[in-house]
C-alpha atoms as one frame of an Amber mdcrd trajectory, in Angstrom:
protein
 137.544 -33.133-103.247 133.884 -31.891-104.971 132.894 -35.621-104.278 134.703
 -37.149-101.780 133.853 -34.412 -99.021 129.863 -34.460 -99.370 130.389 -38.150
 -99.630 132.018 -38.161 -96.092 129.514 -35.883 -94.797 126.561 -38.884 -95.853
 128.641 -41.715 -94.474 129.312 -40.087 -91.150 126.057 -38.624 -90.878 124.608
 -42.549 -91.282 127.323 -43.697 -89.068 126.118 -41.265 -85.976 122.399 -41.746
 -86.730 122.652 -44.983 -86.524 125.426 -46.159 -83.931 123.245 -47.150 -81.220
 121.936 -49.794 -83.240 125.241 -51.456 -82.261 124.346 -52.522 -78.769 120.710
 -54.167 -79.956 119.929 -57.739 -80.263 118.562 -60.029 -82.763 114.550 -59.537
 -82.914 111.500 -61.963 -85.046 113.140 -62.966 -87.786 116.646 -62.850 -87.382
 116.208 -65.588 -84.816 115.205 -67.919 -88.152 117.536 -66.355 -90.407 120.266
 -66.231 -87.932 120.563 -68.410 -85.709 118.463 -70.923 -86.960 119.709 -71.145
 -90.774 122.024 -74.419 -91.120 122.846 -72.832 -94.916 124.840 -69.969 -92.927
 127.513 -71.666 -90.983 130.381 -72.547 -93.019 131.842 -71.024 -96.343 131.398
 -74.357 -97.486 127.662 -74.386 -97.322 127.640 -71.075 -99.957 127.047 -72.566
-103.033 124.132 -74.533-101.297 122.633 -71.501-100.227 122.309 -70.450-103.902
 120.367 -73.618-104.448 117.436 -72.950-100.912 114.736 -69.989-100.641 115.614
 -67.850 -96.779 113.588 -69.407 -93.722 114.933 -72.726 -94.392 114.092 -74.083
 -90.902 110.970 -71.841 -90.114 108.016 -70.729 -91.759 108.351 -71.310 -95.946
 108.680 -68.228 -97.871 109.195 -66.733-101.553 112.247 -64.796-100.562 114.861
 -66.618-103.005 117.784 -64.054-101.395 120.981 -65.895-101.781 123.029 -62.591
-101.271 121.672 -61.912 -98.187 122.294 -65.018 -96.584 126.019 -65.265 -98.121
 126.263 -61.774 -96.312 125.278 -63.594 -93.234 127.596 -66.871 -93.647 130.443
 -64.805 -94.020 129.424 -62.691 -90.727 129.043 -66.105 -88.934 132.552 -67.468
 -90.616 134.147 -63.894 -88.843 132.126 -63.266 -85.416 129.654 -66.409 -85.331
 126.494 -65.189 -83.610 127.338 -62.299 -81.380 124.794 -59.419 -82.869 127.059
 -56.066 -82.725 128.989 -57.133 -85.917 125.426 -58.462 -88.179 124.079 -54.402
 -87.188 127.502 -52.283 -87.939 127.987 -54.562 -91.273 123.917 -53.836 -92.294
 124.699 -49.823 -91.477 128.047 -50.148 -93.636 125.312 -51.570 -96.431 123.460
 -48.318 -95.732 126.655 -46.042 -96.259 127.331 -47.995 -99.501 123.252 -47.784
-100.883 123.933 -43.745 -99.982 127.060 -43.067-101.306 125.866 -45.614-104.810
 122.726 -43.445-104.597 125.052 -39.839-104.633 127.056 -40.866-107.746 123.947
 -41.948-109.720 121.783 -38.683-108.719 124.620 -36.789-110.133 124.881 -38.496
-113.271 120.707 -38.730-113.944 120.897 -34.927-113.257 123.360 -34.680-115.826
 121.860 -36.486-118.107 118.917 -34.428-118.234 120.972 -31.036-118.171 121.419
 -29.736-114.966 124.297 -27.675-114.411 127.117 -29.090-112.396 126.644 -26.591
-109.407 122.731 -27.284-109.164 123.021 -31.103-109.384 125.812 -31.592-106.977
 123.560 -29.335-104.124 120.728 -31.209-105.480 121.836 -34.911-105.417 123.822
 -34.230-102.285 120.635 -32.747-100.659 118.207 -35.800-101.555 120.968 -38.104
-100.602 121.050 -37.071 -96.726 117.672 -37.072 -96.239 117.306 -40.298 -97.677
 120.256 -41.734 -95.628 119.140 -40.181 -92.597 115.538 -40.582 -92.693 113.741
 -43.033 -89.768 111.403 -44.647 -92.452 114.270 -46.639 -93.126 115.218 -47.955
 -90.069 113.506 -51.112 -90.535 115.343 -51.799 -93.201 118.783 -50.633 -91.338
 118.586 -51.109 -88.087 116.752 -55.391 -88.118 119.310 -57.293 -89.361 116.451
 -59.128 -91.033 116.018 -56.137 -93.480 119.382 -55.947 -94.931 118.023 -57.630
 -98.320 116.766 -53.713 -99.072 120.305 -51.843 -98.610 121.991 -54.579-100.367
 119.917 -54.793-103.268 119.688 -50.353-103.417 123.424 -50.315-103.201 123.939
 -52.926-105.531 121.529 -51.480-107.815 122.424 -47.697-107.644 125.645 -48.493
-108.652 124.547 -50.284-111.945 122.821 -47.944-112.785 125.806 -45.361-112.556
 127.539 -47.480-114.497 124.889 -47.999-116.935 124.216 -44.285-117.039 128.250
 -43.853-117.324 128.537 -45.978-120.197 126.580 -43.560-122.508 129.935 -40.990
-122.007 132.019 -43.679-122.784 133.194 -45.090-126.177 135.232 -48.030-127.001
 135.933 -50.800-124.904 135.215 -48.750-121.594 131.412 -48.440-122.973 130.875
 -52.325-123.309 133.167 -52.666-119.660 130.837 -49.997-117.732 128.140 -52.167
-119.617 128.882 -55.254-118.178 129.484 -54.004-114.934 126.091 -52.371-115.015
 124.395 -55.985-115.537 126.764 -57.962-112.721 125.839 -55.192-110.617 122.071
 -55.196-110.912 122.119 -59.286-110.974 123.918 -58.883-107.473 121.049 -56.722
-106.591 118.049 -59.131-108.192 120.064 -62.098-105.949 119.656 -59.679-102.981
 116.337 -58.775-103.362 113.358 -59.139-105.769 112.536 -55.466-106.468 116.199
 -55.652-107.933 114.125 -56.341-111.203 113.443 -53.004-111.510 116.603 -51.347
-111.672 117.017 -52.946-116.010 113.660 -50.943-116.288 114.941 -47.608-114.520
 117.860 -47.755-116.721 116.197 -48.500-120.140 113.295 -45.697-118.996 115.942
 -43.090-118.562 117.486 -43.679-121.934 113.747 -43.518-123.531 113.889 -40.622
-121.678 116.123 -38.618-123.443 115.170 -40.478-126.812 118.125 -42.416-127.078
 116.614 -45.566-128.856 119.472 -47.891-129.503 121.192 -47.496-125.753 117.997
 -48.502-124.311 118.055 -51.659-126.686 121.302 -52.326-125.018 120.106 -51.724
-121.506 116.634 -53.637-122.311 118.981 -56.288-123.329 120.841 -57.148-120.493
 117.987 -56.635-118.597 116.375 -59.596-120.095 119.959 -61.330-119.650 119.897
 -60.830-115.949 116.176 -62.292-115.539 116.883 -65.233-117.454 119.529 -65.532
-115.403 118.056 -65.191-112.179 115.513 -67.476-113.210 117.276 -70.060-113.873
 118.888 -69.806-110.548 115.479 -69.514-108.492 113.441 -71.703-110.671 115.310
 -75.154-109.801 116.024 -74.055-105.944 114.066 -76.018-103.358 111.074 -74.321
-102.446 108.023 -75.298-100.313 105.183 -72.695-100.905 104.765 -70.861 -97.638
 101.004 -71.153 -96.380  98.351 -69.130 -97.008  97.060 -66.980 -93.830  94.968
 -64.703 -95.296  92.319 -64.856 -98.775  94.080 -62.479-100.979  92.542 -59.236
-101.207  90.128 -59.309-104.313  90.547 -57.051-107.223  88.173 -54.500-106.776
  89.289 -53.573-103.371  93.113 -53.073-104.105  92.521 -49.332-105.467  90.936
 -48.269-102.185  94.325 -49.894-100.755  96.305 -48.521-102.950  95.341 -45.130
-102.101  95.253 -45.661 -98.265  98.904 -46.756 -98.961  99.862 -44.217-100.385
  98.829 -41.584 -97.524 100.330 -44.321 -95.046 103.535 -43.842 -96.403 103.086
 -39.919 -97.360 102.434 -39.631 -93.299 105.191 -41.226 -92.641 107.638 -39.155
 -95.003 106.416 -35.888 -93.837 105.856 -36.621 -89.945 107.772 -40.134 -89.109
 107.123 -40.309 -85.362 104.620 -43.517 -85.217 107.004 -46.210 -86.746 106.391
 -49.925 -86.196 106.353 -53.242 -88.397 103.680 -54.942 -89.400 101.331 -51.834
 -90.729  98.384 -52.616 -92.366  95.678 -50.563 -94.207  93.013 -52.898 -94.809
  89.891 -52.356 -92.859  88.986 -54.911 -89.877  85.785 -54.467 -88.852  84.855
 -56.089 -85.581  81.244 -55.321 -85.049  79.757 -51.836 -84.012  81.507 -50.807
 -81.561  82.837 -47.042 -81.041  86.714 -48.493 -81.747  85.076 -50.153 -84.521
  83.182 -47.542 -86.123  85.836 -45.124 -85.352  88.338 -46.895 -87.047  86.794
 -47.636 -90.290  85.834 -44.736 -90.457  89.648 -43.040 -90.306  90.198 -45.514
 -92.790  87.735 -44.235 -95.237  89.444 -40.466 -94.923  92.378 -41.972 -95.455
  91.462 -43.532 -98.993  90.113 -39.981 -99.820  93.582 -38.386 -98.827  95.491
 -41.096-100.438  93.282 -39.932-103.988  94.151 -36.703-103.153  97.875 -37.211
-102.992  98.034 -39.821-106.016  96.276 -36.327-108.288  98.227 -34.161-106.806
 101.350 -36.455-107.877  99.772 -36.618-111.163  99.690 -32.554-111.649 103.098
 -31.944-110.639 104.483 -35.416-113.254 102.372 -33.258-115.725 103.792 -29.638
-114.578 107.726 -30.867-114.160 107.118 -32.696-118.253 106.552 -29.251-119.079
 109.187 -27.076-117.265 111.966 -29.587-116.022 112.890 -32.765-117.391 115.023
 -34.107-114.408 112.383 -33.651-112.119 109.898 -35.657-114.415 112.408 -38.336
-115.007 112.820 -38.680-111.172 109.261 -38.492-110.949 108.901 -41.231-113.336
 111.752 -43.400-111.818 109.554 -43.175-108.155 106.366 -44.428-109.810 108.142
 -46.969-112.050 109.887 -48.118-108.575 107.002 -47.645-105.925 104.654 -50.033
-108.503 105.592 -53.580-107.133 104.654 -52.551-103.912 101.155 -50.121-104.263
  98.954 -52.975-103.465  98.361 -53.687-106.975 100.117 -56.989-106.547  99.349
 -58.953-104.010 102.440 -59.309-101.525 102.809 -60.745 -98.091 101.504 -57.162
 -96.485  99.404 -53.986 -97.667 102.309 -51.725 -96.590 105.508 -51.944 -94.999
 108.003 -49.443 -93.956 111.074 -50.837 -95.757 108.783 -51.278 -98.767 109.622
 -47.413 -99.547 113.474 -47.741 -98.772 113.808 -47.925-103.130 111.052 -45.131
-104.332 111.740 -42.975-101.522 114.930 -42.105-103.121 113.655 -40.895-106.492
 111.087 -38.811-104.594 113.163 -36.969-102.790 115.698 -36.532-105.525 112.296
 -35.154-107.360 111.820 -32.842-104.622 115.644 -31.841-104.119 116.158 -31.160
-107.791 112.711 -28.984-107.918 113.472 -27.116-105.220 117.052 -26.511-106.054
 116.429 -25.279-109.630 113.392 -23.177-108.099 115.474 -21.417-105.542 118.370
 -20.578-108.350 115.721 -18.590-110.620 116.156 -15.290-109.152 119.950 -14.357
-109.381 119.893 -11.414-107.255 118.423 -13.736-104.482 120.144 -16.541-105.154
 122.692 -16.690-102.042 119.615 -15.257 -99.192 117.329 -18.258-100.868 119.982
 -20.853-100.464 121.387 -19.406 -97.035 117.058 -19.933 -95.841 117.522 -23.192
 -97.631 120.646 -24.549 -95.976 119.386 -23.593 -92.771 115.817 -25.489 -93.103
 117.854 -28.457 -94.447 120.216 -28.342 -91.481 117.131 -28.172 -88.998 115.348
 -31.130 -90.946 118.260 -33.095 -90.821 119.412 -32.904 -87.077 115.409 -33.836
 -86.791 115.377 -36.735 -88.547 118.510 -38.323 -86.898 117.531 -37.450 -83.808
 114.152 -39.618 -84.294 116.644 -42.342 -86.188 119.043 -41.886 -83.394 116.308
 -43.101 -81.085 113.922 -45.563 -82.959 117.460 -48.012 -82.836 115.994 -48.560
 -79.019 112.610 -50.446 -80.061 115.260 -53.833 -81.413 116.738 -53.999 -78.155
 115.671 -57.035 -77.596 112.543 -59.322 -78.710 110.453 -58.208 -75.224 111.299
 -54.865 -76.352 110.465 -55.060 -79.603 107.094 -56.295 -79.490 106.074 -54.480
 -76.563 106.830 -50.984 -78.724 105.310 -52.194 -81.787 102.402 -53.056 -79.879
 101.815 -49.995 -78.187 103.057 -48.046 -81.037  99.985 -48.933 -83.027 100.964
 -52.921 -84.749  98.462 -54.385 -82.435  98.005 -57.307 -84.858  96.935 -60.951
 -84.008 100.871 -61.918 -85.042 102.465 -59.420 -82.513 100.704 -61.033 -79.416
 101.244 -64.332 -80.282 105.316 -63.623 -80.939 104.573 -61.869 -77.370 102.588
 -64.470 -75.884 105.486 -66.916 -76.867 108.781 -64.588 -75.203 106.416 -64.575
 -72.224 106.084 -68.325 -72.232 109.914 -68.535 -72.231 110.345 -66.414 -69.627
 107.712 -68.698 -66.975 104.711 -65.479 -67.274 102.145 -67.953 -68.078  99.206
 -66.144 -67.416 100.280 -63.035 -69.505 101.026 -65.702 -72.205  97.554 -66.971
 -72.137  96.059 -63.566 -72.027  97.944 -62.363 -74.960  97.464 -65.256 -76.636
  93.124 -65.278 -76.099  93.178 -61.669 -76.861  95.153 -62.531 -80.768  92.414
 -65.030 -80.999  89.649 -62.364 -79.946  90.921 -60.403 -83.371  91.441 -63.492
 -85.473  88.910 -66.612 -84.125  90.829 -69.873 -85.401  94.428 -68.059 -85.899
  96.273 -71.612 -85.789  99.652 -70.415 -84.181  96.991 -69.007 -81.275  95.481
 -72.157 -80.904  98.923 -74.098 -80.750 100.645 -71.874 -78.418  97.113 -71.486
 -75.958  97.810 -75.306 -75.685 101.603 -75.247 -75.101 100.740 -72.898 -72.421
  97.577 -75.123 -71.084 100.663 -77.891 -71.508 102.976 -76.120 -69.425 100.580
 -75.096 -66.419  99.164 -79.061 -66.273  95.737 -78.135 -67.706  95.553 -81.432
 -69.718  91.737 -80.716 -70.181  92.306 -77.377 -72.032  95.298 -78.892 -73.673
  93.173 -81.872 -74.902  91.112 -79.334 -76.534  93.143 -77.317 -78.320  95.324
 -80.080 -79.638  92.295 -81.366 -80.885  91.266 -78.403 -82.934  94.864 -77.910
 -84.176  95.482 -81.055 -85.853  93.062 -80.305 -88.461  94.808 -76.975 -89.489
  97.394 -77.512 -91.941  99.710 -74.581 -90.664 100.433 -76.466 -87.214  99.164
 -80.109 -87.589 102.895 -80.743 -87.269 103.182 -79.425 -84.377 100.061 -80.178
 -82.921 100.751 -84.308 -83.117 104.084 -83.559 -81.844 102.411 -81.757 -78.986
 100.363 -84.517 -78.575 102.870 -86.912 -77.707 104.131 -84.684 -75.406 101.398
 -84.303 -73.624 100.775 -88.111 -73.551 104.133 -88.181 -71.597 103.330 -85.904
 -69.465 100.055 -87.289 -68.525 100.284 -91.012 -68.813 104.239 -91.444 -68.934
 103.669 -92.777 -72.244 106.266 -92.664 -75.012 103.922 -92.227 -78.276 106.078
 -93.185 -81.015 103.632 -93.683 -83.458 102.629 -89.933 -82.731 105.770 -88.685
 -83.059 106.194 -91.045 -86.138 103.517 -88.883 -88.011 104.778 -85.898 -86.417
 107.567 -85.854 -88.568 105.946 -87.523 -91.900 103.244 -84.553 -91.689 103.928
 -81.529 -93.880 106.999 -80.259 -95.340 109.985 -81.652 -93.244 110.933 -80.447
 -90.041 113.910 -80.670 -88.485 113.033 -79.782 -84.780 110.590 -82.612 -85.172
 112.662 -85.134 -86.876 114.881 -84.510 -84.410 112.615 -85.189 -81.024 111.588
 -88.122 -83.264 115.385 -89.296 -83.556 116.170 -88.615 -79.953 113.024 -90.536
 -78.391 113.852 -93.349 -80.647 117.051 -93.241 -79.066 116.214 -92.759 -75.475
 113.728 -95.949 -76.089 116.855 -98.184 -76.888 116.527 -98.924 -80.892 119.338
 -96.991 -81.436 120.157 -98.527 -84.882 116.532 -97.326 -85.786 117.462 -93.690
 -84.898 120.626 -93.829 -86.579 118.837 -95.325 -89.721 116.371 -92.125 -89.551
 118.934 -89.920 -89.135 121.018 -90.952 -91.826 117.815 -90.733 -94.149 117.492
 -86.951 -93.852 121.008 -86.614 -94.361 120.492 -88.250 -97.632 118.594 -84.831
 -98.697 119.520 -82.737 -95.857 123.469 -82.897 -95.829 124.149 -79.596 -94.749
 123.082 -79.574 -91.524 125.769 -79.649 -88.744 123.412 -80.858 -86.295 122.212
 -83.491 -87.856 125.780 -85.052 -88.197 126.837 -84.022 -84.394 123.601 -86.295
 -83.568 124.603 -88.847 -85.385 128.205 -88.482 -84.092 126.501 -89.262 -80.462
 124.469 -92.312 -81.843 127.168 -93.524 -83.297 129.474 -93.519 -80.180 127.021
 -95.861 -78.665 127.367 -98.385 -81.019 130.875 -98.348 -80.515 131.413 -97.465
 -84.381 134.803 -95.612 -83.558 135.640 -94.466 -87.260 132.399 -93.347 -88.715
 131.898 -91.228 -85.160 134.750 -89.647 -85.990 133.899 -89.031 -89.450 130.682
 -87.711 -88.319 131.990 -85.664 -85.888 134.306 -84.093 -88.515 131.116 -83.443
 -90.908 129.355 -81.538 -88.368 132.827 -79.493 -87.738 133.025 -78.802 -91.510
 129.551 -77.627 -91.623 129.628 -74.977 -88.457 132.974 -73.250 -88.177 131.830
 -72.175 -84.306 130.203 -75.462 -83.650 131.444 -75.250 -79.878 129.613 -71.709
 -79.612 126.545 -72.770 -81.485 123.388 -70.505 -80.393 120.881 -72.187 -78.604
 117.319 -71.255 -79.786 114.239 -71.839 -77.801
């Protein structure tokens, strides 16, 4: 009853922070990794998706995540692509990262002495703030970000078990053992930064001095990364493009300290929330904005030096007077590391980038203050009576604010439109705006958007492409001309741009340019959306056989995909080729188990 009722008290307090994230849609990337995936639609397709990196028909990335998207086939298998299901399952993931995160507080207390009374109060403490907190809504609330809970609650509980095993003797030692390693592989397959969890539990064991345990846990570490690597080494892969020069090596301290107030802000006061943060200064001439900004930039950096010392002194302080808290204090830098700004990473900061080290720090905290309010004896039960009461405040604040952040994923309009306003003003935010405008027939606002992302980044190439699908769409051939003619010399869209091209050619001329679309779908990495206008055009032209030749090409490498064989099922029934149409038919059936309810994506 010690555990199981504190437990509860996590898992419904995560349940009724985060409930109203039920009723939201699916927002930026979940469109790609959800309803655009061909890897998620049948159990069939899961060992393939062990074999692709995520965004396999959208922009290439270095996410090799195969847990996440067999999370997401079996969602589709059960509920296909309505979202309430994909945002209840990602909160469960949450209750299970919070409750793995409980048991292995407890146990790392333990192991560093606390007494049982102090380290239950203490874990349980850290644990609810943690669970609670709106930092990690990202990484709750957008289905998208479920690669973080998975991987923490995966990765907590190898740990336990790896911290268990030193209690153990016998057989049970080398079983918790082993079922420390499966569990931290599952976390490495559901998210990189699952590397560090071998490292957290050979650091602990250093720790406490314990030399040949931390062989053992060093060990397996190494097991699970040769593992892993031979897993994500021989997966297909296209290097996702390069938008930005990397930021060079002398300026990634001054980042790493502006980080590091970013996030502090944000753990102490986490009302301004939004994805796509950035700390890297952007000067656009000297204006006031300008001026003003860099200049809040530079205070930053000197707060973020300010912090990083003062984290220093207390590491130095808590080596000195309490082990647990320096061990926790070592486990959050060990953790927060891969994602300072010291490595170069797809971002500066990001909010679900903190969903690991956050843990550790407030178990730090928890743990300090705990053992700091038990001191005095004849105080003890006033201190903790003032304590319980500040904790109880703080955490009815913090779900309220999680309670109501689940509002900004509504829906995509939503969701830019409040990370917009709510300070991600980035070039990438308009244009995602500019293009759910452009679906929804406001042109203008499109174009305005889209001039305005180009305003902060001259020659961003999804600008350019989408200024001309708009120019396309309002008959402004001239304009369209243009910018067609600027995009097909940037290697991010030239694609596109031919494809665009062709269209436009139609459009203007009534001309069917095959031998645009033709190069279309030769340039770049392939593309299914354009192999697929390709297909159909060569259809609608009357060489049938031709598009049934194509199409049966890319299912030489490209197998998987439902659509493909549906198409081909339709080509086929117009050659009158009665048994392979059926066979076809039954492919694409095999390959989406709700192929009649198949989302349609713009």
């Amino acid at each position: 009853m010690k555990k199981i009722l504190p437990a509860l008290l996590i898992a419904i307090a995560v349940c009724a922070a985060y409930a109203p994230a039920i009723r939201d849609g699916f927002v930026w990337d979940d469109i790609a990794l959800l309803l655009r995936d061909p890897l998620i639609r049948s159990p069939r397709l899961i060992p393939e998706g062990f074999q692709h990196f995520l965004f396999t028909d959208a922009t290439a990335s270095d996410f090799y995540r195969p847990m996440q998207r067999l999370s997401y086939t079996m969602e589709y298998w059960a509920f296909g692509a309505q979202p309430a299901p994909y945002h209840a399952i990602s909160i469960l993931c949450h209750v299970a990262a919070a409750l793995a995160l409980f048991l292995t507080a407890g146990e790392l207390l333990k192991a560093f002495g606390v007494a049982e009374r102090m380290r239950r109060i203490a874990a349980f403490c850290a644990t609810l703030v943690w669970a609670i907190h709106p930092l990690h809504s990202s990484a709750v609330i957008y289905v998208s970000g479920r690669a973080d809970p998975l991987a923490a609650a995966f990765g907590f509980a190898g740990f336990y078990c790896g911290l268990r095993s030193e209690c153990a003797t016998g057989g049970k030692r080398w079983l918790l053992t082993l079922a420390a390693g499966a569990l931290i592989f599952g976390s490495v397959l559901s998210k990189e930064s699952g590397l560090v969890f071998p490292a957290l539990w050979a650091a602990t064991l250093l720790l406490q001095r314990k030399w040949k345990p931390a062989a053992t846990a060093a060990a397996v570490g190494l097991a699970v990364v040769f593992i892993y690597a031979s897993m994500r080494l021989p997966a297909e892969h296209i290097p996702p493009p390069v938008m930005h020069t990397p930021t060079p090596l002398l300026v990634r301290p001054i980042l790493v300290a502006r980080a590091v107030a970013e996030y502090a802000g944000l753990i102490v006061l986490p009302q301004n929330l939004y994805m796509d943060r950035d700390v890297a200064t952007h000067p656009t001439g000297f204006s006031d904005a300008s001026v003003t900004g860099a200049a809040w930039r530079e205070l930053q950096t000197l707060a973020g030096i300010i912090l990083m010392a003062a984290f220093v002194l207390w590491m130095l302080r808590a080596r000195r007077h309490d082990r647990a808290v320096f061990a926790c204090l070592i486990l959050t830098a060990m953790t927060y590391l891969p994602i300072s700004g010291l490595i170069v990473l797809n971002a500066t900061v990001a909010e679900h980038w903190i969903y690991l080290p956050s843990a550790f720090l407030f178990l730090a905290a928890s743990a300090a203050i705990t053992q700091r309010l038990s001191v005095a004896k004849e105080r003890e039960e006033v201190r903790f009576r003032f304590a319980a009461a500040a904790l109880i405040i703080c955490v009815v604040c913090l779900s309220a604010r999680t309670f109501f952040r689940a509002a900004d994923w509504k829906d995509q309009r939503t969701f830019f439109e409040k990370t917009i306003s709510d300070g991600g003003d980035s070039a990438r935010m308009r244009i995602n705006l500019a293009t759910v405008d452009s679906n929804d027939g406001r042109l203008d606002a499109a174009k305005q958007r889209l001039q305005q992302a180009l305003a902060t980044e001259p020659g961003q190439p999804l600008a350019v492409l989408n200024l001309a699908a708009v120019a396309l769409k309002q008959n402004d051939f001239k304009t369209a001309h243009e910018l067609l003619a600027r995009a097909v010399e940037m290697p991010l869209v030239d694609a596109q741009a031919h494809e665009m091209i062709a269209v436009l050619a139609f459009k203007e001329k009534g001309q069917v340019d095959l031998l645009r679309l033709r190069l279309a779908s030769r340039t770049g990495p392939p593309q299914w959306a354009i192999e697929k206008r390709y297909i159909k055009v060569l259809a609608e032209s009357g060489d049938v056989n031709r598009a049934i030749a194509e199409l049966q090409t890319c299912l030489q490498t490209q197998w998987y995909r439902s659509e493909s064989w549906e198409l081909l099922g339709e080509l086929l029934a117009k050659t009158n080729h009665k048994a392979e149409t059926a066979r076809a038919y039954a492919q694409a059936e095999a390959y989406d188990v709700h192929i009649a309810a198949r989302p349609k994506v713009l």
